[in-house]
C-alpha positions in Angstrom: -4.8 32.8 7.9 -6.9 35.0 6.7 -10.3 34.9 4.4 -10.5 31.4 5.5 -13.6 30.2 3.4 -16.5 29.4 4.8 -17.9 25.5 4.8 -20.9 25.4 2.6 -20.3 21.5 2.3 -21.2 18.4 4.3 -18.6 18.3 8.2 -15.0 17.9 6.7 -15.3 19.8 3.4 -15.2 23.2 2.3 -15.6 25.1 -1.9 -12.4 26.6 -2.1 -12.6 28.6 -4.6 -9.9 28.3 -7.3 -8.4 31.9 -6.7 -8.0 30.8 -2.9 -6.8 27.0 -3.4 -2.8 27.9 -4.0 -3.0 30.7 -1.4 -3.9 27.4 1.0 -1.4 25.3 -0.1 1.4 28.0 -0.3 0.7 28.5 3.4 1.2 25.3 4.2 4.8 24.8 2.8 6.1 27.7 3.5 5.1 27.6 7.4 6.7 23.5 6.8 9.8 23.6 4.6 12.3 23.0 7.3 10.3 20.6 9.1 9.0 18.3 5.9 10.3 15.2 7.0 9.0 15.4 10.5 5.9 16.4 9.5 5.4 13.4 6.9 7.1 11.3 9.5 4.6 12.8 12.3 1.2 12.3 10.1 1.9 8.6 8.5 3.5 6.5 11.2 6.8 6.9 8.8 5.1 4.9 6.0 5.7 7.7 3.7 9.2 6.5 3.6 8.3 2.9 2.3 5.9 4.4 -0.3 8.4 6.8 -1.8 11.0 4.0 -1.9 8.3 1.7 -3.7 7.3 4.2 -6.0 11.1 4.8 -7.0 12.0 0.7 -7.3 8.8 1.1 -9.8 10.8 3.9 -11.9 13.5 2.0 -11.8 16.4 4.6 -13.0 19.3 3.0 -15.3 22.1 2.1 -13.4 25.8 3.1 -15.5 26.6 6.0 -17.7 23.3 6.2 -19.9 21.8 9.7 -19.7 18.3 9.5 -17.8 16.6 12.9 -17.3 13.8 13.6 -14.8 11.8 16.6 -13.9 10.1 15.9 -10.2 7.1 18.4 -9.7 6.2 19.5 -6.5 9.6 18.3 -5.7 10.1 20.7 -3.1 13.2 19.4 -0.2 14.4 17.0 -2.7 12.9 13.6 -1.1 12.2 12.0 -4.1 15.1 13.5 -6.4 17.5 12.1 -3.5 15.8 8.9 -3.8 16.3 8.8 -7.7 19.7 10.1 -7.5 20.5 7.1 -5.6 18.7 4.7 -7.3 20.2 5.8 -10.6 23.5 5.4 -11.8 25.9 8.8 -13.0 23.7 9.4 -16.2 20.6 10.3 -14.1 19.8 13.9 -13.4 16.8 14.9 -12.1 15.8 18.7 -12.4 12.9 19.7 -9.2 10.4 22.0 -9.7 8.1 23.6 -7.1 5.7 26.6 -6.8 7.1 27.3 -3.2 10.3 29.2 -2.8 10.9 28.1 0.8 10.6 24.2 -0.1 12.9 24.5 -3.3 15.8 27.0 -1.2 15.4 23.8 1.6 15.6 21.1 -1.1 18.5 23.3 -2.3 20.8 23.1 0.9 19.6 19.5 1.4 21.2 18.8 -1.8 24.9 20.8 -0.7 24.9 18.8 2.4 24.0 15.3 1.1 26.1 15.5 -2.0 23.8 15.9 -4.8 24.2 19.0 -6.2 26.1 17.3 -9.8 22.4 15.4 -10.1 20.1 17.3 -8.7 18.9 21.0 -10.3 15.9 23.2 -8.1 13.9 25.3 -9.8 10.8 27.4 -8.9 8.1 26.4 -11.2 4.3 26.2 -11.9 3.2 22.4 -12.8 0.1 24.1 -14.8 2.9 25.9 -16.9 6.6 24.4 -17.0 9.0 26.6 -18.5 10.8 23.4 -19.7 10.7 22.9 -24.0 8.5 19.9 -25.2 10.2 16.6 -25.3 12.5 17.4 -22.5 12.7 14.5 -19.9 12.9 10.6 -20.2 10.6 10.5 -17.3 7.9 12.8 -15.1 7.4 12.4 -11.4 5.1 14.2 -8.8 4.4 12.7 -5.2 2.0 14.1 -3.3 1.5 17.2 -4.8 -1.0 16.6 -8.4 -3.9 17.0 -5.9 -2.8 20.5 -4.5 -2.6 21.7 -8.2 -5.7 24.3 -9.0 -6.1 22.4 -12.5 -5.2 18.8 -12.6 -6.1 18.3 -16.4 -3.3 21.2 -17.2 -0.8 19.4 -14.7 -1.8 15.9 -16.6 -1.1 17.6 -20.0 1.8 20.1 -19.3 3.6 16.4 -18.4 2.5 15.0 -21.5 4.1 17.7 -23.3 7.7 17.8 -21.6 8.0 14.3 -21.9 10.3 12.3 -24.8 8.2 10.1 -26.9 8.5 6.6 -24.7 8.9 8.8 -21.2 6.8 8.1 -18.6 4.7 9.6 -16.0 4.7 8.4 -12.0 3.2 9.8 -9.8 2.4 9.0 -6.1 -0.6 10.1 -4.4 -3.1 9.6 -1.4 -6.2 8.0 -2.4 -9.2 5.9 -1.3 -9.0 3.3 0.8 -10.2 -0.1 -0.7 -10.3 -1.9 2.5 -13.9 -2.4 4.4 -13.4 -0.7 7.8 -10.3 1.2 7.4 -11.7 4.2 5.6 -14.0 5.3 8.8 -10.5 4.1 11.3 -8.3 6.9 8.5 -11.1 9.8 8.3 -11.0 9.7 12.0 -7.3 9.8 12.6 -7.0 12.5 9.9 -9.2 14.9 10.3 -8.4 14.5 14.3 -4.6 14.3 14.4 -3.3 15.9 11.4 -4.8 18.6 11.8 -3.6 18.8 15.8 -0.2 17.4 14.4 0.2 20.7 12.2 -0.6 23.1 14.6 1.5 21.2 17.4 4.7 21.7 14.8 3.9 25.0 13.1 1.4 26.6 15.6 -1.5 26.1 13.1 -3.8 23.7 12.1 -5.7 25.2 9.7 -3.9 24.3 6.7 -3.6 21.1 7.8 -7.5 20.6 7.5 -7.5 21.9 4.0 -4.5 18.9 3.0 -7.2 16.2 4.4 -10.1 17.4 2.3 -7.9 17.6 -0.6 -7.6 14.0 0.1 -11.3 13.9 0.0 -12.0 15.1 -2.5 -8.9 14.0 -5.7 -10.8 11.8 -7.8 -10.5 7.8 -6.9 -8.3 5.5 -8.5 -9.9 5.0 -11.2 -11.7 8.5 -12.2 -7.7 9.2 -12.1 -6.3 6.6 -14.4 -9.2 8.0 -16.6 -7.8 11.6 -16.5 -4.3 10.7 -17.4 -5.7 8.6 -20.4 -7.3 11.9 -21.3 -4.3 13.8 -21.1 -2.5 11.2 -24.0 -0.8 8.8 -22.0 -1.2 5.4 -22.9 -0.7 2.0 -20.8 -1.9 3.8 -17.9 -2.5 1.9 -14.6 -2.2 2.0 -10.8 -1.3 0.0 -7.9 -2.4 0.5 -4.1 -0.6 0.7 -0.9 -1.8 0.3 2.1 -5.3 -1.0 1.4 -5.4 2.3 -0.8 -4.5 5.0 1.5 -2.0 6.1 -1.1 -1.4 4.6 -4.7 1.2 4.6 -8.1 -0.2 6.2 -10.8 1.9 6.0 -14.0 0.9 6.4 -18.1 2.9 6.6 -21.1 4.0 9.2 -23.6 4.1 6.9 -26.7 
């Protein structure tokens, strides 16, 4: 990796600046398309498979006929989309859209293989700037990708905008841990073995760093719920997993 910024912060945290931050994150998921799942698998214990299936009960696509359209941001391999597909009955269709050409061409193949190609539509797509026409989807997820965006408050409104009047945002993020002791016990173990995890599977750990201070530093729950209230979403609110290491997000377009 190269121009790796230097850390001007306190042990753990660097100021990337904003021309550098997607360069970071683009690295990551293009060195990790093929190996998403083991990598999530790898880094939480396998949770990340009980919080995606929580945070898709909580959508709760329509079962039947009824057409139900969802754009999934950062929606790279197709992990949530599957998820919704399945959840959802014929009616649902769920269109992906990710910055990184590598996750959305793996997400594309996924979907050929696992029989989703009728539900599930990739595209290559900015979440600051969607090329999708306002009012376009019933409902709006991202999971864990709002915090690698450059400009969260454009992210927050560009969903606002593509979304029916009554839609509603979800998103899924990592975020700070509520429980006394565990936050010391998770700072350790990520900024120890993630990091050691990425380079183990793709031969560098670097960009694996830069994921766990973006951790860090996304605004807590409630600095959060704030910023989607500012967007125009109303009857925001969130609920924790896991003492807080990752929580639901969610707001409506009313």
């Amino acid at each position: 990796m190269t121009d790796t910024p230097k850390e001007t912060a306190p042990f753990g945290f660097r100021d990337v600046a904003e021309a550098e931050k997607q360069g970071l994150v683009n690295e990551v998921f293009s060195k990790v398309a093929e190996r998403y799942d083991q990598m999530n698998d790898l880094m939480s214990a396998g949770l990340h498979r009980l919080w995606k299936d929580d945070f898709v009960t909580l959508l709760s696509p329509p079962k039947g006929p009824r057409e139900f359209s969802v754009i999934d941001v950062a929606g790279g391999t197709g992990d949530i989309a599957f998820r919704i597909a399945r959840a959802g009955g014929s009616g649902t269709r769920i269109t992906i859209a990710d910055i990184s050409p590598e996750m959305v061409a793996e997400g594309a193949k996924r979907a050929d293989q696992e029989g989703f190609s009728d539900q599930c539509r990739f595209t290559v797509g900015n979440a600051e700037a969607l090329a999708f026409p306002d009012k376009s989807f019933d409902a709006y997820t991202i999971a864990f990708g709002i915090r690698n965006v450059t400009h969260i408050d454009k992210a927050l409104k560009e969903a606002h905008r593509v979304l029916k009047p009554g839609g509603k945002f979800q998103c899924l993020e990592f975020s700070h841990v509520d429980v006394p002791g565990l936050a010391s016990v998770y700072d350790a173990y990520s900024f120890t073995a993630i990091p050691a995890i990425g380079k183990v599977v793709t031969g560098d750990g670097a960009p694996y760093r830069y994921l766990v201070e973006s951790i860090r530093t996304f605004p807590d729950q409630e600095k959060f719920e704030t910023m989607i209230r500012e967007a125009g979403f109303s009857h925001e609110g969130h609920r924790n997993l896991s003492g807080g290491i990752v929580a639901i997000h969610w707001g409506w377009r009313i």
